[in-house]
N, C-alpha and C positions, 0 to 999 in steps of 0.2 A: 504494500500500500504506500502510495506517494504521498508523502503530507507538506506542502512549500510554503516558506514562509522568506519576509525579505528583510535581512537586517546590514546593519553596516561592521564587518568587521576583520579583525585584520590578516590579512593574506600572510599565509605560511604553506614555507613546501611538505615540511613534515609534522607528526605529532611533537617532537622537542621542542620547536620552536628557536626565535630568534636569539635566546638566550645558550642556546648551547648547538646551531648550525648554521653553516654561513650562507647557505644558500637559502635559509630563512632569514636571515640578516637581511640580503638581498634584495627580498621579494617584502619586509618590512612595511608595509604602509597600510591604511584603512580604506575598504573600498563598500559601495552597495553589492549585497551580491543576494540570488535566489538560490536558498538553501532545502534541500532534500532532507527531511526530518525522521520520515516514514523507512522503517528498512525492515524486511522481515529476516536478513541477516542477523540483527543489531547482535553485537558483542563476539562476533565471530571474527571482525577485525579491527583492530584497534583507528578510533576514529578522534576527531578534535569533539567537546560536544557545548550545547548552548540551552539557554536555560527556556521554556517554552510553555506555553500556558494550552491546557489541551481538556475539553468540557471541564472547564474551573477550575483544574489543579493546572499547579505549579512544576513542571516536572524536568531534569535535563535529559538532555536527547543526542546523542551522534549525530553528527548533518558532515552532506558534502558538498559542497557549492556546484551548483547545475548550470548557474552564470552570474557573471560578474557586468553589472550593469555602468555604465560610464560617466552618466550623469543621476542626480537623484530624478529628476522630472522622468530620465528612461524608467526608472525604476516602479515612478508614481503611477508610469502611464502601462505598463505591464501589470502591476498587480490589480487597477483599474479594469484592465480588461480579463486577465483572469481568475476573478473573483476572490484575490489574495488578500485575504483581513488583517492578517499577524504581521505587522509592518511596524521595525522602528529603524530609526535612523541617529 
């Protein structure tokens, strides 16, 4: 099951992060991007995860970014159209 949501956050190549890989160093910055929430995998491979509100609970989730959007208005105008509600920025 696909569950997308659009948040703004920060690009990294691996789960270490910028703190201990350089090519997360690299790729360092904040971006909008549409994240993939839903895995019927989940916990089978090590993922980044973010915190997500799902029928009123609070829960955190694995996500993989499915795209990285350029500007926030691309982002506004995407989730507009595909009835994306879990939106921050």
């Amino acid at each position: 099951m696909s569950y997308h949501i659009i948040r703004k956050i920060r690009l990294a190549h691996c789960k270490r992060g910028p703190s201990r890989c350089e090519k997360c160093r690299e790729m360092d910055i904040g971006k909008v991007c549409l994240l993939d929430v839903g895995f019927s995998d989940e916990g089978k491979q090590q993922r980044r995860v973010v915190q997500v509100t799902i029928d009123g609970e609070e829960i955190w989730r694995e996500f993989e970014i499915v795209k990285v959007f350029e500007t926030r208005g691309e982002a506004e105008k995407y989730a507009a159209e595909n009835g994306i509600k879990d939106v921050e920025y």
